[in-house]
KOLGUKOL-394234 format. One record per residue (C-alpha): residue number from 1; y, z, x. Coordinates in nm, 3 decimals. Each point is the difference from the previous one (the first is absolute). Last residue first. Layout:
BEGIN
R  resi       py       pz       px
R   NUM        Y        Z        X
...
This chain:
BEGIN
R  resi       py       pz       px
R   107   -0.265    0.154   -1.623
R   106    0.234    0.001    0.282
R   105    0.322    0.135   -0.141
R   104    0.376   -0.038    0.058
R   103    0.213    0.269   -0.172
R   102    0.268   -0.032   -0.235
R   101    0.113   -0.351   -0.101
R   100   -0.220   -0.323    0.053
R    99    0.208   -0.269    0.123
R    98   -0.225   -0.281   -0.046
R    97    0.017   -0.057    0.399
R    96   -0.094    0.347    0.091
R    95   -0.257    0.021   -0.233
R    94   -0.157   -0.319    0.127
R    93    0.129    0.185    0.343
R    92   -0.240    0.307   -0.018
R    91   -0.298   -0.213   -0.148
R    90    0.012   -0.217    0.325
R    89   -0.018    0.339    0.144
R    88   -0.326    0.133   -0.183
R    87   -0.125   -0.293    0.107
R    86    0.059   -0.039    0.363
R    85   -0.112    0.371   -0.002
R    84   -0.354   -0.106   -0.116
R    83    0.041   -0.335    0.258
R    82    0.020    0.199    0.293
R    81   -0.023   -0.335    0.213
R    80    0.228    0.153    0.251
R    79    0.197   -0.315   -0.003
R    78    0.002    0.028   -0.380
R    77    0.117    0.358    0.005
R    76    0.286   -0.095    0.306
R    75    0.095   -0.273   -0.276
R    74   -0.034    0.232   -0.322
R    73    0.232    0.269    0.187
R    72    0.268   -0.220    0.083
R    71    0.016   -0.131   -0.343
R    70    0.015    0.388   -0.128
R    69    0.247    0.018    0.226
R    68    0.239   -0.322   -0.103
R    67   -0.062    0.087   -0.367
R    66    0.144    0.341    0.040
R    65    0.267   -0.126    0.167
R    64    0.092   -0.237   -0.294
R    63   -0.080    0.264   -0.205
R    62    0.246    0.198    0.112
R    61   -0.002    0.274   -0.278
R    60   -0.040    0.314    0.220
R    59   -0.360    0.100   -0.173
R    58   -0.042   -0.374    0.097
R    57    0.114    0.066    0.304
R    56   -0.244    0.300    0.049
R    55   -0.282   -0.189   -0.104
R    54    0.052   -0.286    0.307
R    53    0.078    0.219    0.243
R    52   -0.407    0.172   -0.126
R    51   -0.113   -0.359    0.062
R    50    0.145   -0.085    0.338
R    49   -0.109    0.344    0.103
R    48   -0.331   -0.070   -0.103
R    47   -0.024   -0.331    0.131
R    46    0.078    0.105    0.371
R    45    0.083   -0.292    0.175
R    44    0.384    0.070    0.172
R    43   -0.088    0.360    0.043
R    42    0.357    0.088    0.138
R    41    0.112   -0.228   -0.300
R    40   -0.165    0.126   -0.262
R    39    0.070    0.364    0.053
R    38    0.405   -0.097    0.032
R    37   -0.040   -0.127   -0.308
R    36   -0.181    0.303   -0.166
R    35    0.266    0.281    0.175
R    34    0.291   -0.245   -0.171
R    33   -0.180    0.006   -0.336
R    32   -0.061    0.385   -0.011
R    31    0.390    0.044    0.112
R    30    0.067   -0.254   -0.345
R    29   -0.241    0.206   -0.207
R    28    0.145    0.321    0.036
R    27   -0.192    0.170   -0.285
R    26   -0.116    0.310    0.201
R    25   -0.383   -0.133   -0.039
R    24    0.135   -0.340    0.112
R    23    0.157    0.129    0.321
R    22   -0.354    0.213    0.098
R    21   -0.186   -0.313   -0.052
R    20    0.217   -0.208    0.238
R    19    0.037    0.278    0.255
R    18   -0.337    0.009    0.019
R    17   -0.006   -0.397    0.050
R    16    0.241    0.046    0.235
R    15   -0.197    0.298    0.214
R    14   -0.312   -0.237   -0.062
R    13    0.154   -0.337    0.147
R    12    0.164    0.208    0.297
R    11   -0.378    0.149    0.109
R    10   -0.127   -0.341   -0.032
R     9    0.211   -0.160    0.241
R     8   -0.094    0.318    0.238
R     7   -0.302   -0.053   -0.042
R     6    0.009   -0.403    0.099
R     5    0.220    0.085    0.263
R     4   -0.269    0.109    0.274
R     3    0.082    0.361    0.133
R     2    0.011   -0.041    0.435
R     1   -0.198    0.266    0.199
């Protein structure tokens, strides 16, 4: 019997994404950034991923990236019509674009 891809797609977008988390515990931020990008694009429209990429290079100062994500995120949000999370995202790059030090926050 043949495996669909679909799981399998998923599969590699969680082992990055724990690799992600597990790299930004241990401080390596960079390795955490590379295992986030490569995330996003194997899930091409995931809007989490695009948003937690987005975090971690602003933890990485590249805002310019950082912007670029969380922009990606907002659009497959909007096309979603989640509009809560649109929010709380369009909040994540007025931050981003005022150039908010430390930590980016929702609320």
């Amino acid at each position: 019997m043949r495996q669909k891809a679909a799981p399998q797609c998923h599969d590699r977008e969680q082992t990055l994404l724990r690799r992600a988390r597990r790299c930004a515990r241990k401080g390596e931020d960079r390795k955490a950034l590379v295992a986030l990008r490569e995330a996003c694009m194997s899930a091409g429209s995931d809007a989490r991923l695009w948003a937690l990429y987005g975090a971690q290079c602003w933890r990485a100062r590249k805002a310019g990236e950082a912007l670029h994500a969380m922009r990606q995120s907002l659009w497959f949000r909007e096309r979603s019509r989640d509009e809560r999370r649109a929010r709380v995202v369009r909040l994540l790059i007025a931050q981003i674009e005022a150039g908010v030090s430390g930590e980016l926050r929702a609320a």
